[in-house]
N, C-alpha and C positions, 0 to 999 in steps of 0.2 A: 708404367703405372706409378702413382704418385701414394705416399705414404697416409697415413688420415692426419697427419701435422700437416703437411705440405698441402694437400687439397684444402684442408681449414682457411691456413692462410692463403691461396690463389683466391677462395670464394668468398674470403672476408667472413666464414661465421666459425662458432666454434666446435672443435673437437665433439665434447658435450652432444650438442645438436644436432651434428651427422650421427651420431650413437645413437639417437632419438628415432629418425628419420630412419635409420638401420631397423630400431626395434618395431616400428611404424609399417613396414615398407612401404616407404615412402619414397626413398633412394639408397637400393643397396650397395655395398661396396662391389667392384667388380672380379676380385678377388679376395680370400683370408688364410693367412696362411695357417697350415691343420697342427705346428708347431707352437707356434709364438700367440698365435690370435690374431697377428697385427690387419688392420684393415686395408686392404688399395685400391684405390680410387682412379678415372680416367676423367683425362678431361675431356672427352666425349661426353660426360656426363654432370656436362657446365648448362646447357641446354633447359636441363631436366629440372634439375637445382632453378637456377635464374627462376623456371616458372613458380616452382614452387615458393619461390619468398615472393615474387611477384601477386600473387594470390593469397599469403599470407598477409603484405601489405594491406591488400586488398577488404580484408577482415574476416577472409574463412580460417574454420577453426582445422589441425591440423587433421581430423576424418573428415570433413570434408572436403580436403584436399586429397584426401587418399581416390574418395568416389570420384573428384571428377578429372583426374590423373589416370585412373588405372579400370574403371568399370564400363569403359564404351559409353558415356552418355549422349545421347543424342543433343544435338547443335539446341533445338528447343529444353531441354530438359537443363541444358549448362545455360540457355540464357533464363533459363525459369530463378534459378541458383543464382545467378547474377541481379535480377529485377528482386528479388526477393531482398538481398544483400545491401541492396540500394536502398531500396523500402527501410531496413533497422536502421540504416546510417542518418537517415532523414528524420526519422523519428528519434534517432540520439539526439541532431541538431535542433529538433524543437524542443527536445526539455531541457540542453542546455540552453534555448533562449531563454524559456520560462524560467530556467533557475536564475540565469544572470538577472532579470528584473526583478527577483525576488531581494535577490541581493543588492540589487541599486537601491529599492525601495527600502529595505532593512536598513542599510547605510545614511537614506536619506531619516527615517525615522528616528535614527540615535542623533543625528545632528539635533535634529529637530529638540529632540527632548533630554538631551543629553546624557541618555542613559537607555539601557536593553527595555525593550518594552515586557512590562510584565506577565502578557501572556504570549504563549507561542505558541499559535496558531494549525494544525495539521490537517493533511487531509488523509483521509484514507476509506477502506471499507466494512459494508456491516453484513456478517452472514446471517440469514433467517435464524430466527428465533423462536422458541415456542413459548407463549406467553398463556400466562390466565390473568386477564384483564378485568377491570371494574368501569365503567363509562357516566361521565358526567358531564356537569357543565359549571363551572366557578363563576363567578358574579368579573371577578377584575383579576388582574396579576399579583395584586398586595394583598389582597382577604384570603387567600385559598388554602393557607396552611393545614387548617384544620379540616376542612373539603377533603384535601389529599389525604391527610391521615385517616379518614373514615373511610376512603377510597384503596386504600393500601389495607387498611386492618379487613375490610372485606375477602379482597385479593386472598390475603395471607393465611384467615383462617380457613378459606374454601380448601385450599391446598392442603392444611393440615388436616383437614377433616378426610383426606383422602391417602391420607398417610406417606406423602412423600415428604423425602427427608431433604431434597436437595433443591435448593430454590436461589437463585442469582440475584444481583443487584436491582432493586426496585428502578424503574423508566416511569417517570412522566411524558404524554406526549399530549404536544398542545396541537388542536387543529385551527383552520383558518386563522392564523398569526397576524395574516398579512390583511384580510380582511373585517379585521375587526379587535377591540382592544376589549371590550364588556363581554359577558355570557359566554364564554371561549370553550365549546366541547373538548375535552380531555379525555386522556384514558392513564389509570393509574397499572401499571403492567409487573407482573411477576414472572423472570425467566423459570419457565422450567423445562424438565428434563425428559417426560415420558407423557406421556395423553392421556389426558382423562376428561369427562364430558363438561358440557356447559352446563348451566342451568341458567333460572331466570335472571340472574343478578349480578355472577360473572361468568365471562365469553372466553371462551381457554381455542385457540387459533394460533397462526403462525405469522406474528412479525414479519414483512416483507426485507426482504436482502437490500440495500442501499447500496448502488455503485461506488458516486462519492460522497463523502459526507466529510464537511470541516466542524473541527472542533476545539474545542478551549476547555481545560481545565481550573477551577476554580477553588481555592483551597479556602475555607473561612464560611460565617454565616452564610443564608440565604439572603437577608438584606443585603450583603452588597453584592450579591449574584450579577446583578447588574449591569456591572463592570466589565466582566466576563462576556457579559452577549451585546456591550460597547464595542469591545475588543471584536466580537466575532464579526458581530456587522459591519463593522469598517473594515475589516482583510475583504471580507467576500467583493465587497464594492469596490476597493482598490485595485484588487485581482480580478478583475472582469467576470465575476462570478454571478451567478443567479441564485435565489432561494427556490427548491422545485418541490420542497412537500414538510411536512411537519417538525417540527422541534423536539427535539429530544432531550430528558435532561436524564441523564444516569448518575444515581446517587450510589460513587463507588464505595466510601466513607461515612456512614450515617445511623446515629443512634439517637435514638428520640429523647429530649430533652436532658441528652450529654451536652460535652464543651462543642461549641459551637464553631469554635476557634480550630479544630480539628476536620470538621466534613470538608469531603470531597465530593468535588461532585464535575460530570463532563458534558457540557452543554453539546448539542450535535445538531446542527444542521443541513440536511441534504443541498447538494448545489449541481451546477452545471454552469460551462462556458456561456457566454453570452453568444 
């Protein structure tokens, strides 16, 4: 029998990690002495070992190395584990491709302009929401300030008049973006928290969930909002992205005729691969 130093070193890992693998049973020692504690190991149980870091290599985690080591799995059920294992590995390698071209293109953009571009870009997702909404139609993209504001004080007062206290950042959402620049149906939206009915004026419903949705934050006036949905539309077309439903602007930052110089606001675009 060989000491837990000596077995360490024969199998190349350490002390440590047999202790692990002990506390695991994963590979026990094959004796302890009821004195000392000390561990002994055979090398008969080089076999065992081998597999187990061969399967480690492999990228199970070390219970599942336990199940398909020690619980009888049948031949389909270890290669089900195996096709499964191959499946995350593959899909690790596509989003390191996609990241690596993000990073080309990032690289290439600073050349480009000699500097971090000012907005950065994300994508991520939107959980439903419960909204009480107001719905209209603005004449163009520059006249609507005050459109929206009569579309927001509607919203706001509905809510209060029904005595809830807890209401979220105001959402613009513009529809048919892509089909038209004039008369653009909108909906001015108030998150809220609990249900209560509609009426004729505003539609209180549930915000749909967005998979992905890229976005930009904007810090400064509305006038140069602009910029921001420059910025957006050229990642999404550079990124092989598609626009697949309405525009969102979420005013995180905003108080009515404060400094201007301080709104926030996160423009959001739903997308999908080409």
């Amino acid at each position: 029998m060989l000491k837990i130093s000596d077995f360490a070193q024969l199998s190349r890992i350490s002390s440590k990690t047999l202790r692990l693998y002990d506390r695991m049973g994963l590979l026990k020692p094959t004796a302890v002495d009821s004195f000392t504690g000390y561990r002994y190991y055979s090398t008969s149980q080089l076999p065992r070992l081998n597999r187990i870091l061969v399967l480690k290599e492999l990228g199970f985690s070390l219970e599942q190395i336990v199940r398909l080591l020690d619980e009888n799995l049948s031949v389909d059920e270890i290669r089900g584990m195996l096709r499964l294992k191959q499946y995350e590995i593959q899909q690790r390698l596509e989003e390191d491709r996609i990241r690596l071209l993000r990073i080309e293109m990032r690289l290439l953009e600073i050349e480009q302009e000699g500097k971090m571009p000012e907005y950065e870009i994300v994508l991520k997702s939107v959980e439903p929401q419960l909204v009480a909404t107001t719905l209209g139609v603005i004449p163009n993209y520059q006249d609507c300030g005050e459109i929206f504001d009569r579309f927001f004080d509607r919203a706001y007062e509905y809510i209060s008049q029904h005595g809830i206290k807890k209401v979220g950042c105001g959402i613009a959402i513009y529809h048919d973006t892509r089909l038209r620049d004039r008369d653009i149906p909108v909906e001015a939206a108030a998150p809220i928290y609990e249900k209560i009915a509609s009426d004729e004026r505003v539609w209180v419903y549930e915000l749909p969930a967005i998979e992905t949705i890229a976005c930009a934050v904007h810090r400064g006036s509305f006038a140069t909002l602009g910029q921001a949905y420059n910025a957006l539309l050229g990642w999404v077309e550079k990124n092989g992205y598609q626009i697949v439903g309405s525009t969102r602007e979420v005013y995180l930052e905003y108080e009515r005729g404060g400094d201007q110089s301080q709104y926030v606001t996160e423009v959001q675009v739903p997308v999908e691969n080409n």
